[in-house]
Each structure stands twice: as structure tokens, then as C-alpha cells.
Backbone as CSV, one residue per row, in Angstrom:
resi,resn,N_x,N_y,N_z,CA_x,CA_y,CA_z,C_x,C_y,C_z
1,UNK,59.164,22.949,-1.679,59.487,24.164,-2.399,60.933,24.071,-2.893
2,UNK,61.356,24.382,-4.228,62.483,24.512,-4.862,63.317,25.543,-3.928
3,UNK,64.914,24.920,-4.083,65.694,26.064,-3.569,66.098,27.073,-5.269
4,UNK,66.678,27.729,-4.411,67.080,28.847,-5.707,67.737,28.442,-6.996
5,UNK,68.876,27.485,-6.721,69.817,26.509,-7.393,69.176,25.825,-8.131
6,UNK,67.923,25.071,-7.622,67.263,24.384,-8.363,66.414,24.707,-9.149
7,UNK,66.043,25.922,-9.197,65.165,26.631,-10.019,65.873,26.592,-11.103
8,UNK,67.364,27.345,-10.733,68.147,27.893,-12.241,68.670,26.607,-12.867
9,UNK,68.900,25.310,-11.854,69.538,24.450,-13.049,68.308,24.132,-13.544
10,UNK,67.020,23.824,-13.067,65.673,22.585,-13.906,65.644,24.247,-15.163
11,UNK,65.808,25.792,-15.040,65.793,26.198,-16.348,66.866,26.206,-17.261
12,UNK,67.983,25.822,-16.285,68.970,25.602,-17.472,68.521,23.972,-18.668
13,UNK,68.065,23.339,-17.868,67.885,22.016,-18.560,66.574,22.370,-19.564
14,UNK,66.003,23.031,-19.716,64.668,23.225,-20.017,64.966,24.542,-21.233
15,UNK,66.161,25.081,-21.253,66.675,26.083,-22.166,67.391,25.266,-23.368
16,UNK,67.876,24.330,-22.574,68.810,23.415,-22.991,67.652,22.458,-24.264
17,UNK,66.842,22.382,-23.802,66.031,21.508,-24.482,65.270,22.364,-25.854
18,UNK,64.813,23.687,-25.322,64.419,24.592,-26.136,65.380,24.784,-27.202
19,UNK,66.484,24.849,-27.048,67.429,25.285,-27.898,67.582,24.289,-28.889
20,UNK,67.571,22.755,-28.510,67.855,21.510,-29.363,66.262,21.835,-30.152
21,UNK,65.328,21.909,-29.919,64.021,22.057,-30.364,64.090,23.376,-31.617
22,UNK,64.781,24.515,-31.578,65.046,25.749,-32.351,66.120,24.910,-33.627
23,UNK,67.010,24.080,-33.051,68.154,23.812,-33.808,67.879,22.786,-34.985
24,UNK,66.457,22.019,-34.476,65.663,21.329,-35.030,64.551,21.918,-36.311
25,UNK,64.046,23.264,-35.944,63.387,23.806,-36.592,64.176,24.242,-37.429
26,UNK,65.049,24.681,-37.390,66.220,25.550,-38.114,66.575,24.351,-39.384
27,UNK,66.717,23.309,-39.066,66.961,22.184,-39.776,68.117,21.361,-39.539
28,UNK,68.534,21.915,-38.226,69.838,21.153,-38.003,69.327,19.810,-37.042
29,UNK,70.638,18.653,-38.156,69.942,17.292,-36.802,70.345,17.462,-35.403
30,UNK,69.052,16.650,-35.096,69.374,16.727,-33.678,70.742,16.587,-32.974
31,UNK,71.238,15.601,-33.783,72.609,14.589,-33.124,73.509,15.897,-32.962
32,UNK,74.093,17.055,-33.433,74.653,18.274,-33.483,73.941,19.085,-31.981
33,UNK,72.644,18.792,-32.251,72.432,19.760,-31.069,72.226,18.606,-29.550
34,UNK,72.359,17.986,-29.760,72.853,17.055,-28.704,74.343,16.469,-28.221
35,UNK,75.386,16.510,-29.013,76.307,17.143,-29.171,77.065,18.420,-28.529
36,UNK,76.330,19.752,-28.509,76.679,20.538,-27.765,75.955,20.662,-26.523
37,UNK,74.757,20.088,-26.299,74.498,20.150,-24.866,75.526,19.453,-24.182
38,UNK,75.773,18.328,-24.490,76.694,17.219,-23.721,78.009,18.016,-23.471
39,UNK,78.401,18.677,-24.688,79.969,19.520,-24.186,79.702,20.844,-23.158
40,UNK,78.474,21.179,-23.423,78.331,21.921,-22.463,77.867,21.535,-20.936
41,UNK,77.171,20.577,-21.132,77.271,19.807,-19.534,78.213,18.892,-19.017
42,UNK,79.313,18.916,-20.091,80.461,18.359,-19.360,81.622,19.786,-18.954
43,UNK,81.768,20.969,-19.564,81.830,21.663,-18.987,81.368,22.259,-17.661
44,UNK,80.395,22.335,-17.093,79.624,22.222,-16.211,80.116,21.715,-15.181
45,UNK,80.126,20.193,-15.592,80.390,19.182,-14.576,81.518,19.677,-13.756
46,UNK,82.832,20.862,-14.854,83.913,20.673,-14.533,84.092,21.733,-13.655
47,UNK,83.389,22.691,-13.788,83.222,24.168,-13.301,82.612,23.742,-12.003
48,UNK,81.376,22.541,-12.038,81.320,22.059,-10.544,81.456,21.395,-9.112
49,UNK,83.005,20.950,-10.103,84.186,19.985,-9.406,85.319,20.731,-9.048
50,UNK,85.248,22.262,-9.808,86.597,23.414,-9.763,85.537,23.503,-8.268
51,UNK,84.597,24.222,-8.218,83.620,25.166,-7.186,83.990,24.278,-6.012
52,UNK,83.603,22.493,-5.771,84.048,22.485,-4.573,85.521,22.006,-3.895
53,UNK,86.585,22.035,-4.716,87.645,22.356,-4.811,88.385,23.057,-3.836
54,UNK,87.701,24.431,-4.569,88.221,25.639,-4.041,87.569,25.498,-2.408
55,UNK,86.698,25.133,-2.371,86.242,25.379,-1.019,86.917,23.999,0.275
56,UNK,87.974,23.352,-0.468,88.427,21.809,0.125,89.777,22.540,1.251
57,UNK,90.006,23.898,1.061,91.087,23.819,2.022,92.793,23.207,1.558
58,UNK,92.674,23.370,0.346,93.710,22.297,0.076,95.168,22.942,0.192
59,UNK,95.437,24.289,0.593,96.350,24.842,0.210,96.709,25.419,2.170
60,UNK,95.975,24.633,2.761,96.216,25.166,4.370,97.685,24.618,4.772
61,UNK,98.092,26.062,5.408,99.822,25.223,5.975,100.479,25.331,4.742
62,UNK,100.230,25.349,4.344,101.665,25.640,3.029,102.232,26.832,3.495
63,UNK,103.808,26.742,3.368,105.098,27.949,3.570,104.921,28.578,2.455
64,UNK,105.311,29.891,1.986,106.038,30.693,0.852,107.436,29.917,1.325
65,UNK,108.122,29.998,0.246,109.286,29.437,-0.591,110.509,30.876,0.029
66,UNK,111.410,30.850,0.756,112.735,31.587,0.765,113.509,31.371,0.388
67,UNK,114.262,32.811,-0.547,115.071,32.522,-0.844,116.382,33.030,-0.116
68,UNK,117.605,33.031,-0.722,118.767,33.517,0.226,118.355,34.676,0.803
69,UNK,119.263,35.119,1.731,118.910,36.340,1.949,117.748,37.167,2.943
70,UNK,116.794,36.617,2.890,115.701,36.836,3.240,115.214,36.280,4.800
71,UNK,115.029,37.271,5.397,114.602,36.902,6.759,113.427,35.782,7.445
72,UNK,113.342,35.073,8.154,112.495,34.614,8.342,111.032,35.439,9.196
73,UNK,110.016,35.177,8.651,108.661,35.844,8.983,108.384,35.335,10.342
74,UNK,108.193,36.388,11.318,108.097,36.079,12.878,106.677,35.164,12.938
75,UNK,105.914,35.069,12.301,104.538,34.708,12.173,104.374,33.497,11.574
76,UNK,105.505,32.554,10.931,105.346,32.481,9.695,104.873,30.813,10.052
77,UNK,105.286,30.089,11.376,104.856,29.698,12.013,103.680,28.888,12.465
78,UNK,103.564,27.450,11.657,101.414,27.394,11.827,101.334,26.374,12.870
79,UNK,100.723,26.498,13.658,100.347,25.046,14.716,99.311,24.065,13.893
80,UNK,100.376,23.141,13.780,99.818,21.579,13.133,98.285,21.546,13.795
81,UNK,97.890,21.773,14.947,96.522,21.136,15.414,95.594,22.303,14.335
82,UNK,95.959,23.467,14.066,94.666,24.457,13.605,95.055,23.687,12.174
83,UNK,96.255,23.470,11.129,95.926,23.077,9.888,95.017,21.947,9.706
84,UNK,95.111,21.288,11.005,94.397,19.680,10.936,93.321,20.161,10.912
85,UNK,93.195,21.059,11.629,91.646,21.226,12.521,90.660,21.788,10.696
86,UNK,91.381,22.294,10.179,91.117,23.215,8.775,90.692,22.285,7.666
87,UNK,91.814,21.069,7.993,92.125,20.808,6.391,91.036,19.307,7.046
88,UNK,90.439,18.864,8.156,89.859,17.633,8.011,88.417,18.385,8.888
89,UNK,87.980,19.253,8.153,86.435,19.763,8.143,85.688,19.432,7.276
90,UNK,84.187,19.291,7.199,83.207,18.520,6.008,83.404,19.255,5.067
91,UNK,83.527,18.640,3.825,83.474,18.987,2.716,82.142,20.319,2.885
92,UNK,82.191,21.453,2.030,81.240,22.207,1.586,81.003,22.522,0.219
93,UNK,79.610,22.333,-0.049,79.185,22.374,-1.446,78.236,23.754,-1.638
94,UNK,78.964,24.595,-2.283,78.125,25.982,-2.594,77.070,25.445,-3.356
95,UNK,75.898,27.021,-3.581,75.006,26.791,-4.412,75.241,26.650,-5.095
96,UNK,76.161,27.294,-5.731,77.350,27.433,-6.874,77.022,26.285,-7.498
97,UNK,77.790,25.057,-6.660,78.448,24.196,-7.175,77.660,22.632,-7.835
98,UNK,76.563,22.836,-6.570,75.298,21.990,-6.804,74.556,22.357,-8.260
99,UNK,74.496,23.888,-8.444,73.505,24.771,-9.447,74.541,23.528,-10.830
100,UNK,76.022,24.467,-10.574,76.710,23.518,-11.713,76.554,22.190,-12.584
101,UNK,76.940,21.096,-10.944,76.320,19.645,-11.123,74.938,18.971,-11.457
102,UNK,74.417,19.907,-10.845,72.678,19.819,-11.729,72.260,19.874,-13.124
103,UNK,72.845,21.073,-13.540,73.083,21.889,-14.639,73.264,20.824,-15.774
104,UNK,74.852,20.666,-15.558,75.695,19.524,-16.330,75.384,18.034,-16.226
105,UNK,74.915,17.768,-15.148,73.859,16.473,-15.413,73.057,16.214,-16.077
106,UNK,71.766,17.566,-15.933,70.858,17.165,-16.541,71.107,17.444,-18.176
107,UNK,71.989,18.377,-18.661,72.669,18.635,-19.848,72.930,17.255,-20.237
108,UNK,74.109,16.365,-19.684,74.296,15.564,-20.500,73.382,14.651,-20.814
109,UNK,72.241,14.183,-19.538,71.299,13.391,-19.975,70.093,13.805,-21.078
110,UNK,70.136,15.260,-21.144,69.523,15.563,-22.479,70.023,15.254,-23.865
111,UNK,71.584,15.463,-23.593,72.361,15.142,-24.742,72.601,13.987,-25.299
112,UNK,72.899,13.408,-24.684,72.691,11.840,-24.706,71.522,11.149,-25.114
113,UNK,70.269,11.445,-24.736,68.737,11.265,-25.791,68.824,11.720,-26.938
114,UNK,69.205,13.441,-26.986,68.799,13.853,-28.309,69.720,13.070,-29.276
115,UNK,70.988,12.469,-28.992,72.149,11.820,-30.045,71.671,10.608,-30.333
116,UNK,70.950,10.046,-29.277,70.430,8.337,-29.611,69.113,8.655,-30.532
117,UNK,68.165,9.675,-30.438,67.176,9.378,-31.319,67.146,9.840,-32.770
């Protein structure tokens, strides 16, 4: 059974295809509408490399910046073992992010046919 993600990217790819098929009827060549699938599944790609990113921890243990003047934060304080413990946990990949990479995969490999034929 499909997960949810996979439902929406196999219809994103399948919209994707419909649309080159309309763009076709319309009279536009294919190579144009293959063309924008590809920019749009390289967008994709990128939106699904931002998604697991954000979820990498990358910003654990970092100080705010003082300037003169300014007291030091009683708290401010991180024990090296919890940033470690934070920042060297398994990678996590949202639905999000999979839905994305699916998405933009199968985009470009549509795009990429419709430009060669």
C-alpha cells in the first residue's frame, strides 16, 4: 500500500505529464514543455534538500554574539555532551521532503524524455 507522500508525488508526476500532453495539444513543442518540467523538478529537488536541512540540527550550540556592555546570560551555557548528543543523531527525512525528492525526480525524468523526443 502507498504511503501518503507517494500518492502525491506518483500525481505530481502524472500532472506533470498531463500538462506536457495539453501543451502539446495547444501546439506547443514538446521540448518547451519538457523544459519546464525539468525546472520545475529541479526546483523541487531544491526545496527537498532545504526540508532535510532544516531538520540536520545544524545550528545546535551556537552563542548569540555580545556586544559591549551587555551582561552575560546565566543560562547561556551548553554542555558539549547534549550538543554532541543533538548534532550526531540520524539524519531525518520528513514526508515533506521525500514527497519533494520524488516529485523532482520523477519531474526531471519526465523532462528529460519529453526534450529528447
Amino acid at each position: 500500500m502507498q504511503k501518503n507522500w507517494q500518492r502525491w508525488g506518483t500525481g505530481v508526476i502524472a500532472l506533470g505529464i498531463l500538462v506536457a500532453l495539453v501543451m502539446r495539444v495547444l501546439g506547443r513543442p514538446l521540448m518547451e514543455s519538457g523544459n519546464l518540467l525539468f525546472m520545475v523538478g529541479l526546483v523541487l529537488l531544491v526545496v527537498g534538500a532545504i526540508l532535510i536541512l532544516v531538520r540536520g540540527h545544524l545550528f545546535t550550540g551556537w552563542r548569540h554574539r555580545r556586544r559591549k556592555g551587555m551582561d552575560a546570560l546565566p543560562g547561556e551555557k551548553v554542555d558539549v555532551h547534549d550538543v554532541a548528543t543533538v548534532k550526531n543523531s540520524p539524519i531525518r527525512v520528513t514526508a515533506g521532503a521525500r514527497f519533494s525528492l520524488l516529485s523532482g525526480t520523477g519531474l526531471i525524468v519526465v523532462g528529460i524524455i519529453l526534450t529528447l523526443i
